[in-house]
C-alpha positions in Angstrom: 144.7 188.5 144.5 147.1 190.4 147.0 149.2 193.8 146.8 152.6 192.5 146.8 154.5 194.5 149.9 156.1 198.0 149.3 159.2 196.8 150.9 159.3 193.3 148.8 162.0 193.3 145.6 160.0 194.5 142.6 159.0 192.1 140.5 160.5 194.0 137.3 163.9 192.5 137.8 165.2 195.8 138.8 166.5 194.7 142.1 165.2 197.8 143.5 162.2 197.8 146.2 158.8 198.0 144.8 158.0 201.1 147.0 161.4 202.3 145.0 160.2 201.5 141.7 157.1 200.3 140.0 154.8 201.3 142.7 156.1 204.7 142.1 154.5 204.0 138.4 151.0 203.0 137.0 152.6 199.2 137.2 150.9 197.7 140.0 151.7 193.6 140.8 149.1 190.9 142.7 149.8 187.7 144.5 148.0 185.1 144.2 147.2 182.4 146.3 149.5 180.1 144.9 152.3 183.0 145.2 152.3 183.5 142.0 153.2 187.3 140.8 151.1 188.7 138.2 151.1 192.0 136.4 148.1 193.7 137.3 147.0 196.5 134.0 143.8 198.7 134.0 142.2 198.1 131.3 140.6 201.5 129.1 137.1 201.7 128.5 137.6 200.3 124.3 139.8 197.6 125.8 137.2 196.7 128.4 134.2 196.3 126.1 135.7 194.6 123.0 137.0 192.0 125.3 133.3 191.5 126.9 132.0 191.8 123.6 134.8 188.9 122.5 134.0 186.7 125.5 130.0 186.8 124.7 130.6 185.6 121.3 133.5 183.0 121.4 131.4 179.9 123.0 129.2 180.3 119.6 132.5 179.6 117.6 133.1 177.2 119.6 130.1 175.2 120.1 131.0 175.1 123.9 130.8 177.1 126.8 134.0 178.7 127.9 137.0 176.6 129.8 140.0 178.2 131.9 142.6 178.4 129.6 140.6 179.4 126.4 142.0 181.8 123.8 140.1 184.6 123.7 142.0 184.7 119.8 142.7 181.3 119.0 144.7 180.8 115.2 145.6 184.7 115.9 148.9 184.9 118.1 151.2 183.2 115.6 150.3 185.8 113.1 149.6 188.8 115.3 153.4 189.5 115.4 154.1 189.8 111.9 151.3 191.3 110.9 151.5 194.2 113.4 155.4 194.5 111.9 154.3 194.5 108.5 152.0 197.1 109.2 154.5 199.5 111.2 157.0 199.3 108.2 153.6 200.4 105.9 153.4 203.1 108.3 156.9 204.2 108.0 158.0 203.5 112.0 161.7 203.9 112.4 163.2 200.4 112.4 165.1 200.6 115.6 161.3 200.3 117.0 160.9 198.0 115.0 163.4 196.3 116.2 162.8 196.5 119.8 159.2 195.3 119.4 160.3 192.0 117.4 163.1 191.8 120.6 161.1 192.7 123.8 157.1 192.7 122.2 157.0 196.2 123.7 155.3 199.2 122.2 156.8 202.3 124.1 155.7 205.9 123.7 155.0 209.5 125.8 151.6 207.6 126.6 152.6 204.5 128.0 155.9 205.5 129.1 154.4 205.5 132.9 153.1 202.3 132.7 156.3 200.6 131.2 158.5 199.0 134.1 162.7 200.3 134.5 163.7 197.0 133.9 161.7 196.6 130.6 162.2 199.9 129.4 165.6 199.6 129.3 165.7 196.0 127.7 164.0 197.7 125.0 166.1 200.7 125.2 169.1 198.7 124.6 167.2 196.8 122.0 166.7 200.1 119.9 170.8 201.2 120.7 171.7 197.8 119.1 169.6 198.3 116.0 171.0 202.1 115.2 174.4 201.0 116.6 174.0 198.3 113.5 172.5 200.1 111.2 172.8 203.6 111.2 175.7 205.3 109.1 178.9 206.1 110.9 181.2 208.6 110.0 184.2 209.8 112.1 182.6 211.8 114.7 185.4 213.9 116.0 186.6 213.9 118.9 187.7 209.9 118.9 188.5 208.4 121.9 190.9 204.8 121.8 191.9 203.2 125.0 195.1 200.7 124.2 196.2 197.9 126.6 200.0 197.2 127.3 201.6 194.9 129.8 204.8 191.9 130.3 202.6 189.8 128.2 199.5 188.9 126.3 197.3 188.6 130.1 199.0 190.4 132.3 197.6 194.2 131.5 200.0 197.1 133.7 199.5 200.2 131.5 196.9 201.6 129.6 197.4 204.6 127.2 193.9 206.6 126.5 194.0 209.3 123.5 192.1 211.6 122.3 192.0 212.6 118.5 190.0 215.7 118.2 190.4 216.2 114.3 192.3 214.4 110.9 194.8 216.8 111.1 195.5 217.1 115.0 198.0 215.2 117.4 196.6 212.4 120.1 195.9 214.1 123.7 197.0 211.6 125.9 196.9 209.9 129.2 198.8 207.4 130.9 198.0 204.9 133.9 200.0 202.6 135.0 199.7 199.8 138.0 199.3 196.0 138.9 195.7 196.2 138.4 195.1 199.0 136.4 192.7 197.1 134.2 189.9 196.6 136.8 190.8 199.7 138.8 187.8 201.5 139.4 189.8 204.6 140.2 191.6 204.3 136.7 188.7 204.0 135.1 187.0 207.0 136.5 189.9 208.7 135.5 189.6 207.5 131.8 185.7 208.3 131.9 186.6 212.2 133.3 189.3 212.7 130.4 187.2 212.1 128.0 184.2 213.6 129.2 186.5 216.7 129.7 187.3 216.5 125.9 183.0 215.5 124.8 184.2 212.4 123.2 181.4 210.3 121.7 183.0 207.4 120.1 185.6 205.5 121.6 187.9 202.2 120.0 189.2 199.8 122.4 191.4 196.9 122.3 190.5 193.4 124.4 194.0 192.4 124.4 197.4 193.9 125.0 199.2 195.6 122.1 202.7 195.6 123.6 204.8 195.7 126.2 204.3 198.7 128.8 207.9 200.4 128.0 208.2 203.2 125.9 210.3 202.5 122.3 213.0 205.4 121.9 212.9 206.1 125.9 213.4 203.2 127.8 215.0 201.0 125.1 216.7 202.2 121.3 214.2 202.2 118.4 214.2 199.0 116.5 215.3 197.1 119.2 213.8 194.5 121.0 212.4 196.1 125.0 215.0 193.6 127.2 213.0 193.7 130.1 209.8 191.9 128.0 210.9 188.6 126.6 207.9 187.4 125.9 207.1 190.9 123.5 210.5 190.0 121.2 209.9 190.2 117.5 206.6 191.2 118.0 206.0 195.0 118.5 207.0 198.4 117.4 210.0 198.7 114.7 211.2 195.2 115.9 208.1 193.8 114.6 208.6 195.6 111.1 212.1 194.0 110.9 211.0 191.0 111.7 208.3 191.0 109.0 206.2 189.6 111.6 202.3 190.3 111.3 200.1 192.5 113.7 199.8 191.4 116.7 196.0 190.4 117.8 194.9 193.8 120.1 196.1 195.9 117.1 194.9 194.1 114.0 191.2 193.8 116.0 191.8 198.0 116.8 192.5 198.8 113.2 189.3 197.0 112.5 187.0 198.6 114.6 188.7 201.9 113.1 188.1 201.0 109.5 184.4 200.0 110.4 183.6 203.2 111.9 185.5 205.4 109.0 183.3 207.7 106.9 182.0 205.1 103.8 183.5 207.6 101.2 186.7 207.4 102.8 186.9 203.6 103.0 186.2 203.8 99.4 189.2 206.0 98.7 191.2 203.2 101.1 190.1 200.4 98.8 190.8 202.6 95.5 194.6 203.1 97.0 194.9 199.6 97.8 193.8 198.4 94.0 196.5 200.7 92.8 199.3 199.4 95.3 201.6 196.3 94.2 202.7 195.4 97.6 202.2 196.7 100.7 205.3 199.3 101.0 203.8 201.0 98.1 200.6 201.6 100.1 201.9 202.4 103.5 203.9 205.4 101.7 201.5 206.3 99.4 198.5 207.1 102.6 201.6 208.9 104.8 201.6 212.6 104.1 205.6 214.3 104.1 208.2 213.0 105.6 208.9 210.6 108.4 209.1 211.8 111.3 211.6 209.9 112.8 214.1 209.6 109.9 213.5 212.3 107.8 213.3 209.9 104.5 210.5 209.9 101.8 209.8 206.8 102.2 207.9 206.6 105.3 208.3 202.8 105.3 212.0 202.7 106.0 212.5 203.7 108.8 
């Protein structure tokens, strides 16, 4: 066995060089003659002398001297898995470890943190994010973030409108960008990072799709009209879309998901209780609006 080269890629995946990255680490890689690239791992003293211990006694069981590729725990490594999970949930380890051990096979802790690879630590990083991103409960955590897409049509994305919604009872900060490529702008989306960095937001609901054409309803073209420089958006956004009695669009019906998902459970309980008590949906939209509408003055919010 060779030391791999300090200026070769690390063998982690990281892309890095291994003078960059595991070298700088108790993670130490060997070549062998083949070229193969093995892992090497000092073993502690316990390890060290139950293995000897296990290598003396396993040509008794069986009945032959040792071969090459010989188990030191044959009949074990199909079971070892669950039983080690069945005794961290005895133990009461948090799931999202849990988790990432069933995922990666990795045990990480202050201990062994030195020993663990970048690229494997943040496999089973991400591995414990998914679980509690899954799992855990999620009420509002104010400030919200939500990032809208708008363009001519359902792929072509020229403006995106980023808010922030610092509390229930507050107005939407937001921001405006608009250009050709102002999806995949990296500039742009700096831009969107820094707002709402600048405002600590934590959570953040995104559409995939565009909700709308990019001109603004009641500026560039009368409410309840159709925008006439967006055919392909006619009957299908904004007050037109209510007099249409056409049904969300995509991009909106997915955002109002991701909203309802993330809503504190005791308030999506209230949601429901509403909804049983509604007839039709007018009756709902005006029971959840508080006052009067904004734009028309009326009651009933859903006339206008």
């Amino acid at each position: 066995m060779q030391p791999i080269g300090r200026n070769e890629k690390c063998p982690c995946g990281s892309g890095k060089k291994y003078k960059q990255c595991c070298l700088k680490k108790d993670v130490n890689f060997v070549e062998d003659e083949a070229g193969t690239i093995r892992r090497s791992i000092p073993m502690s003293e316990e390890v060290d002398e139950l293995l000897r211990n296990r290598i003396d006694e396993l040509p008794d069981e069986l009945g032959r001297e040792l071969r090459p590729n010989d188990l030191l725990f044959p009949g074990h490594s199909e079971h070892t898995e669950h039983f080690m999970v069945e005794a961290m949930k005895a133990a009461g380890v948090d799931p999202a470890l849990i988790h990432a051990f069933e995922e990666t096979g990795l045990l990480i802790s202050e201990e062994n943190r030195d020993q663990i690879s970048d690229q494997d630590f943040a496999e089973w990083e991400a591995a414990v994010q998914s679980y509690r991103s899954k799992h855990s409960p999620s009420p509002w955590n104010f400030p919200i973030g939500t990032v809208a897409l708008y363009g001519p049509d359902e792929k072509t994305t020229t403006k995106i409108v980023a808010s922030v919604i610092q509390s229930e009872d507050s107005e939407p900060i937001m921001e405006r960008f608009v250009g050709i490529n102002v999806k995949d702008d990296p500039a742009v989306i700096a831009k969107i990072t820094a707002f709402f960095d600048e405002h600590n937001v934590t959570r953040v609901a995104a559409t995939d799709e565009n909700m709308g054409c990019p001109h603004e309803e009641g500026e560039e073209f009368p409410i309840g009209e159709d925008c006439p420089f967006c055919p392909f958006w006619k009957g299908k956004q904004g007050s037109a879309a209510a007099m249409h009695d056409q049904e969300p669009i995509p991009g909106e019906a997915q955002m109002m998901m991701q909203l309802m998902q993330n809503m504190n459970p005791d308030g999506f309980e209230e949601i429901v209780n509403l909804l049983e008590q509604c007839d039709d949906e007018d009756e709902f939209v005006n029971m959840i609006m508080l006052g009067r509408c904004s734009n028309c003055d009326s009651e009933s919010t859903r006339d206008c």
